[in-house]
N, C-alpha and C positions, 0 to 999 in steps of 0.2 A: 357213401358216395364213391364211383369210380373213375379218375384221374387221369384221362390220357393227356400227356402233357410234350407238349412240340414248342422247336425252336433250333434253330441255326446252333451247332458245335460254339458255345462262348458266350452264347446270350442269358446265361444265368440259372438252366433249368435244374440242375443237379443243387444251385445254392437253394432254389426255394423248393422243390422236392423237399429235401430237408427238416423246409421249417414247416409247411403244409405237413408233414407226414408225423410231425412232434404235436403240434396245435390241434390237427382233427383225429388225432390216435388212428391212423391206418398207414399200412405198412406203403412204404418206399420201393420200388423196382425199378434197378437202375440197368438195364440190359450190360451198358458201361462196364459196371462195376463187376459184373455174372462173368463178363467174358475177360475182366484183367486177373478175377481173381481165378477162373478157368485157365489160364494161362501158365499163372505162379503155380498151379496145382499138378499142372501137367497132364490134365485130364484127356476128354476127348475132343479137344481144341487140337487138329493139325497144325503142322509148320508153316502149312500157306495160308490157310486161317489166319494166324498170329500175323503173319506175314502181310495180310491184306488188312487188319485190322489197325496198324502201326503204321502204314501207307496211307491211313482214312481213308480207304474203301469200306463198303457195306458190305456186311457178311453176308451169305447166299441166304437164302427167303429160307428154303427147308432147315437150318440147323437154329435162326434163333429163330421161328414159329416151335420147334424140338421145347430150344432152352424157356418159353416164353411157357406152354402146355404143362411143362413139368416144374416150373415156379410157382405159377395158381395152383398144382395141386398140392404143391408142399408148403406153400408158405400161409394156408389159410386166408386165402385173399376174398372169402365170399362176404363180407363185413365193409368191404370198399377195400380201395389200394390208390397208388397214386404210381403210373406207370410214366417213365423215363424212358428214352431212344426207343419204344418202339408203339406204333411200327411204321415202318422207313419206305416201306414201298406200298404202291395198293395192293398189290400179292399180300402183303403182310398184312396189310386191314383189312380183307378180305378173309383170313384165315383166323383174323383177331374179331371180328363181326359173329362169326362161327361159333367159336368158343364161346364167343358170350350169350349167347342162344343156345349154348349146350346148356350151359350152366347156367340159367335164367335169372342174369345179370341186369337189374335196372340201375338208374339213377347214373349214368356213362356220360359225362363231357368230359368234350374236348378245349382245352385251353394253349393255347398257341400265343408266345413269349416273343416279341421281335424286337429288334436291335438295329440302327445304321452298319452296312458292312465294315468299314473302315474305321467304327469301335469296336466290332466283335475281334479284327483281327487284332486290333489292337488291347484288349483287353487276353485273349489267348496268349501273346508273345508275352505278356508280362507280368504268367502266373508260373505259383510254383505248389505241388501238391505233397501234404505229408507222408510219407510210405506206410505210417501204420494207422492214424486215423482216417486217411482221404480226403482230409480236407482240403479246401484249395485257396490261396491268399494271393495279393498281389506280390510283386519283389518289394514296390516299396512300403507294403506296411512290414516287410518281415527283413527291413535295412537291417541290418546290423544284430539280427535275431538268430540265434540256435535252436532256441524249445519251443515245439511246437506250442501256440495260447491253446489250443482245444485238447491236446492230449498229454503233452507235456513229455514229448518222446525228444531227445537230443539228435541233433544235426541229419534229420530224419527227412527233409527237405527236397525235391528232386523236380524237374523240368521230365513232362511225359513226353515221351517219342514222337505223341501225333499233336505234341503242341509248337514242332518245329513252324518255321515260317513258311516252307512249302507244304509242307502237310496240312497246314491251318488252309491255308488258299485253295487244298484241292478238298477237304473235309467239307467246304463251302459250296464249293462247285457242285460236290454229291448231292448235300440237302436242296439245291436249287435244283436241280437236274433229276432227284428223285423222290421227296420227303414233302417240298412243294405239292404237286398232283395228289398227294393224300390227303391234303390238306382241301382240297376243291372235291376229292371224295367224300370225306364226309360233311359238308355244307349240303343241307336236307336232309340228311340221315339224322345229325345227332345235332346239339349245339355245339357252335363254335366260339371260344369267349377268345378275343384279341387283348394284348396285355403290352403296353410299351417299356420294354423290361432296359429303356433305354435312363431311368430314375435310379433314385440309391435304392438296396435290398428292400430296407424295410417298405417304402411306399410303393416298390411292386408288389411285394409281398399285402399290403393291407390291401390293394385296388383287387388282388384275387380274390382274397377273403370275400371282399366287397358283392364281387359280380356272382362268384359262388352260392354264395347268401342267398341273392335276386333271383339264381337259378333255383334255390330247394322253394326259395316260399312258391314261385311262379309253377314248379313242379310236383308240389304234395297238395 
């Protein structure tokens, strides 16, 4: 099965990414994660790249369709995948539609995760992410905590750039302004499963399982 998976900067996608990508054994692509860890590398991420990306702006269509082209071919994703931030414009589903017609891709929904905005922003102000696993927790389950519970790295803990309070409010702005409209793209192209990712993890996490399920039987 392949995963494209949408939702507002906060609304949960990277937590259940995670657990979809452990449960149904296919790999995780976290655009996110491609371009922090392109950053730390010092690869071919420019200064104004980094620079737009820490602002929460969208990175220009041609360099992540680039980074997105040369992930499928490296990471063996013809097995299913479960794909994370992208893609963010219709430039970008449009170029992600392509690909997957190169590479005669079946079994593609789309799952879209949404959330009250005045919990996402509030949920973003009051996480904090581990430097060496990536995982992300609130402040208060990790009161008076040093080691990471998932990796167990010591005082490894950090507030990211673009989970400032202004940054969080304009990262929002973007996904309404441009991430939205993808989402009315592919409604009749592919399916689209709606998820109230406004529940604790796990019963978001089972209602996908759920609808997923309903999609393979209704679709083999």
């Amino acid at each position: 099965m392949r995963i494209l998976l949408f939702g507002s900067p906060g609304v949960g996608k990277g937590t259940q990414a995670k657990i979809l990508s452990s449960k149904l054994n296919i790999p995780h692509i976290s655009t996110g994660d491609i371009l922090r860890q392109a950053i730390k590398d010092k690869t071919k991420l420019d200064k104004k790249t980094q620079e737009t990306m820490n602002a929460g702006e969208l990175i220009p269509d041609d360099i992540m369709i680039e980074i997105i082209k040369d992930t499928f071919f490296r990471r063996g994703c013809r097995n299913g995948f479960i794909l994370d931030g992208f893609p963010r414009t219709t430039v970008q589903a449009e170029e992600l539609e392509k690909l997957i017609e190169e590479l005669a891709l079946s079994n593609v929904v789309v799952v879209a995760i949404t959330a009250p905005e005045d919990e996402i922003i509030k949920r973003l102000a009051n996480r904090l992410t581990c430097k060496v696993c990536k995982s992300i927790f609130s402040k208060d389950e990790l009161e008076n905590v040093t080691v990471c519970p998932k990796c167990g790295a010591e005082n490894s803990f950090y507030i990211r750039k673009d989970d400032s309070e202004e940054v969080i409010k304009n990262r929002i702005n973007v996904f309404n302004e441009n991430t939205k409209p993808v989402l009315d793209f592919y409604k009749g192209k592919r399916e689209v499963i709606f998820i109230n990712g406004n529940d604790s993890v796990e019963k978001v996490n089972e209602k996908i399982l759920e609808e997923l399920k309903m999609y393979s039987v209704n679709n083999n």
